[in-house]
C-alpha positions as CSV (number, residue, x, y, z in Angstrom):
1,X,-0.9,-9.4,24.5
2,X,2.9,-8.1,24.7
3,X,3.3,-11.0,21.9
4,X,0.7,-10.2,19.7
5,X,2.0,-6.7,19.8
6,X,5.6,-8.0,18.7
7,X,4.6,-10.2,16.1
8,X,2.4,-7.0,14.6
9,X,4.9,-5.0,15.0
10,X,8.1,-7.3,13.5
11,X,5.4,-7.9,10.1
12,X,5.0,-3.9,9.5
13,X,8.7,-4.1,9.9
14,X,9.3,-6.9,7.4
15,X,6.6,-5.0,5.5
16,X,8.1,-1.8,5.0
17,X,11.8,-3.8,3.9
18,X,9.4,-5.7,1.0
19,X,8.2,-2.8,-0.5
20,X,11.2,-0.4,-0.2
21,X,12.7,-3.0,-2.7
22,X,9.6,-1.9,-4.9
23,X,10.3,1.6,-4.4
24,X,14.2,1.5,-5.6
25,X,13.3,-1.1,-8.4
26,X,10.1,1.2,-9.8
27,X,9.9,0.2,-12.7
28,X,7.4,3.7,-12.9
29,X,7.3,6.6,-11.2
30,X,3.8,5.2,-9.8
31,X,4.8,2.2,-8.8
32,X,7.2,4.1,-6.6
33,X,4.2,6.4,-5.7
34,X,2.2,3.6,-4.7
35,X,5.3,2.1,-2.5
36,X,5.6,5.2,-0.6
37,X,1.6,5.3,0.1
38,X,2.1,1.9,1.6
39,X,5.2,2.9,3.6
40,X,3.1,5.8,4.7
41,X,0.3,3.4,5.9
42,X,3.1,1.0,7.6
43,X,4.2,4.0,9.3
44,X,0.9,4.7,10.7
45,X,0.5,0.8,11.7
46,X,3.4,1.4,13.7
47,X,2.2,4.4,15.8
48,X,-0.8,3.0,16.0
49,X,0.8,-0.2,17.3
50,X,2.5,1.9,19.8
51,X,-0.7,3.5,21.4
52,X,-2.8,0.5,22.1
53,X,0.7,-1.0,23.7
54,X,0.8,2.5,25.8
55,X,-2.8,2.6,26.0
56,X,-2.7,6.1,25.8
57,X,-4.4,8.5,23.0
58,X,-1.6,10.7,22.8
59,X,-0.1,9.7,19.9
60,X,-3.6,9.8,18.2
61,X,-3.1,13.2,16.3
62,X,0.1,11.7,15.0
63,X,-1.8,9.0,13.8
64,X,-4.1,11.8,12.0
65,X,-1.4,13.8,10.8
66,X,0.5,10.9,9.2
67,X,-3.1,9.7,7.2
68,X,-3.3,13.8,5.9
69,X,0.3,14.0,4.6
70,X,0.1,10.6,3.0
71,X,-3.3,11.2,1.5
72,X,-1.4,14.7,0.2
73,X,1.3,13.4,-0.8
74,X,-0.6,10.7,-3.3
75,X,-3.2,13.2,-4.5
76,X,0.2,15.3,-5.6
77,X,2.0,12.3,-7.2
78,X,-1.4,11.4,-9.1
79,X,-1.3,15.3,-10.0
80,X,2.1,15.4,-11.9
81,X,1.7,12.0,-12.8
82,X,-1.5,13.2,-15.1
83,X,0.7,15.8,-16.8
84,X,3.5,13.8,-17.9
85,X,3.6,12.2,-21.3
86,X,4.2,8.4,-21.1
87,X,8.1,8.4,-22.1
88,X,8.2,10.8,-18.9
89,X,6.9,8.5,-16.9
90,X,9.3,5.8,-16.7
91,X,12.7,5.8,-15.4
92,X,15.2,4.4,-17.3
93,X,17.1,1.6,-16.5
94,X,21.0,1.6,-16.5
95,X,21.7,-0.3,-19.7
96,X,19.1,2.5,-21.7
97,X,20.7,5.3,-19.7
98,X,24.0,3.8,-20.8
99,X,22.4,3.3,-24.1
100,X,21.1,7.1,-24.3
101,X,24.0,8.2,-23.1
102,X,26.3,6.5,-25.7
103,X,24.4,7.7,-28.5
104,X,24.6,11.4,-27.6
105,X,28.6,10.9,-27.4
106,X,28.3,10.3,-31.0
107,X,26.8,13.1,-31.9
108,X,28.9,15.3,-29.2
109,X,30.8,18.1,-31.5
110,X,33.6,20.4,-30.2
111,X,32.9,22.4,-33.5
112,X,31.7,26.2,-32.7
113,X,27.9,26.4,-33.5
114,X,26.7,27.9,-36.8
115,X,23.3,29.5,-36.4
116,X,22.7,30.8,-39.9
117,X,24.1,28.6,-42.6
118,X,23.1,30.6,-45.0
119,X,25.2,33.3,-44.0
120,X,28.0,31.9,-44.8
121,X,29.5,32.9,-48.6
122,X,32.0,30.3,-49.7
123,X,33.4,29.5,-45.6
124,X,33.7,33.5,-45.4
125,X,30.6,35.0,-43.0
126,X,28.9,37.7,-44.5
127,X,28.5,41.0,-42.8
128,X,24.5,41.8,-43.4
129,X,25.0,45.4,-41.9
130,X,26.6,46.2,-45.3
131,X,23.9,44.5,-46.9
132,X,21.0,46.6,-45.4
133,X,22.8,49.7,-45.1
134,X,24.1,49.5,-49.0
135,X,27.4,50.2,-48.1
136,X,28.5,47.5,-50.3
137,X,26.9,48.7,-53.3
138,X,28.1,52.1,-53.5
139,X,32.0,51.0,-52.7
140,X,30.9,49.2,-56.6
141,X,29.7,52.1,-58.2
């Protein structure tokens, strides 16, 4: 029995190292949502594991516990994962980050912002208080 126990035990292990390589490669955010779910239920094999080796039910709740906050922690995922548009939902790789990234360098301008083009008279700004007010106007006059 003690090897049966071990040999379960050592395959959730390997388990768990398979599909974190899933989780940190994605490609999508559900495909890592999906990875965590199964390292939740790994996680659960394990305690589980651990009580029939103990024989004890004490560890039972944790067991119950564990299925809750992974069932959560899906139905939450599946939640945002509904509201997202499809660009949202994948995660760039390096090269398009890099990609992104260089594109936006290009467009990068040191310049101070001008809001209203049109308010601008030959380069000079104009002052639109003395427009509405007039005070131009009778200065001419």
């Amino acid at each position: 029995m003690n090897v049966v126990m071990t040999v379960c035990f050592a395959l959730v292990i390997v388990s768990v190292f398979i599909v974190l390589t899933r989780v940190e490669k994605g490609p999508s955010m559900l495909d890592r949502a999906v990875a965590m779910d199964v390292v939740t239920a790994a996680l659960i094999q394990g305690v589980a594991i651990l009580t029939v080796a103990r024989s004890s039910r004490e560890l039972v709740p944790i067991i119950a516990a564990l299925a809750l906050v992974g069932f959560i922690a899906t139905v939450t995922i599946a939640r945002f994962a509904a509201a997202e548009s499809s660009e949202d939902k994948r995660i760039l790789t390096r090269e398009e980050l890099a990609q992104i990234l260089e594109q936006e360098e290009q467009f990068d301008d040191d310049a101070a912002p001008v809001h209203d083009v049109d308010a601008l008279d030959g380069g000079e700004a104009v002052d639109f208080d003395v427009i509405r007010d007039g005070v131009g106007e009778e200065a001419e006059q």
